[in-house]
C-alpha positions in Angstrom: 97.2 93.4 68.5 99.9 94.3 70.9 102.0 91.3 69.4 102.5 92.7 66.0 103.0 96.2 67.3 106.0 94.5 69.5 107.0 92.7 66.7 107.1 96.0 64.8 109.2 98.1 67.5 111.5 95.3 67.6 112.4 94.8 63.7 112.3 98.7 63.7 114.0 99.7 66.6 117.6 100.1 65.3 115.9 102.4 62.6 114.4 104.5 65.6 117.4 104.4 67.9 120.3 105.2 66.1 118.7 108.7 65.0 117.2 109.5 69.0 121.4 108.6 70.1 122.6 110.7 67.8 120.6 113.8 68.3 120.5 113.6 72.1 124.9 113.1 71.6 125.0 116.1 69.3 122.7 118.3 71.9 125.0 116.9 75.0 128.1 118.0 73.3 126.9 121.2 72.4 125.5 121.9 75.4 129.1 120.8 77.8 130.8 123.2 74.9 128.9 126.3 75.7 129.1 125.6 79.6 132.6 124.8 79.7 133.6 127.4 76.9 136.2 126.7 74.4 139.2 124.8 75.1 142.4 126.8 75.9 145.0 126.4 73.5 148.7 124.5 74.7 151.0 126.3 76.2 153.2 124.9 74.7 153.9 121.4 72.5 155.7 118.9 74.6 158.5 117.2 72.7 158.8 114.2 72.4 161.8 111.9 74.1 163.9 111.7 71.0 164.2 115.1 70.8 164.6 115.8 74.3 167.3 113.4 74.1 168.8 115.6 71.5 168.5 118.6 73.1 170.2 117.1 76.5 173.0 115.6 74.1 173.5 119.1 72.0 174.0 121.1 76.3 176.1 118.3 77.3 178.6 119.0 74.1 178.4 122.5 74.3 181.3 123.2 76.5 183.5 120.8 74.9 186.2 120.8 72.2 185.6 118.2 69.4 188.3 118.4 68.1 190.6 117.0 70.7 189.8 113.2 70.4 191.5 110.0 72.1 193.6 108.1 69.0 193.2 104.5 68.2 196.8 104.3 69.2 196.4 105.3 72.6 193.5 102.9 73.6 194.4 99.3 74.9 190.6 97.8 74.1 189.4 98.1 70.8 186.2 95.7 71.8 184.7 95.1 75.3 186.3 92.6 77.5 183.7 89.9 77.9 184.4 89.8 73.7 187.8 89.3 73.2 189.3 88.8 76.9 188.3 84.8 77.1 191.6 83.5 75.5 194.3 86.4 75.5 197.0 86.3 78.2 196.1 89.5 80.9 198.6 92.2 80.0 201.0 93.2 82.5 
């Protein structure tokens, strides 16, 4: 007799389990909800880097005039040395 009552708990038991786990989840949460309380809201939303990265680049150009750039004229590289530098004579 005991076999086929094993044999029935085992065929039945994810029938069984599945609603015991998720009333003794739902009971858990409830109950660490009312002793904790609800959760405080943020502060204040962290940006993310991008933006911080715009933020820092925005303060850093603040204080500067944009309009007075170096001309192409004026600058002796156009591409980085390691490019170009291999078979051009140094310039003196």
């Amino acid at each position: 007799m005991w076999s086929v009552v094993w044999a029935a708990v085992r065929s039945k038991a994810p029938y069984v389990t599945f609603p015991v786990a998720f009333v003794v989840g739902l009971v858990g949460y409830h109950l660490e909800w009312l002793l904790r309380g609800p959760p405080a809201p943020p502060a204040e939303e962290e940006k993310s880097i991008s933006e911080q990265r715009e933020d820092r680049k925005l303060r850093e150009l603040a204080g500067e005039d944009l309009t007075k750039v170096v001309s192409l004229k004026d600058k002796l590289e156009f591409a980085p040395r390691a490019v170009l530098n291999r078979n051009r004579p140094e310039k003196s």
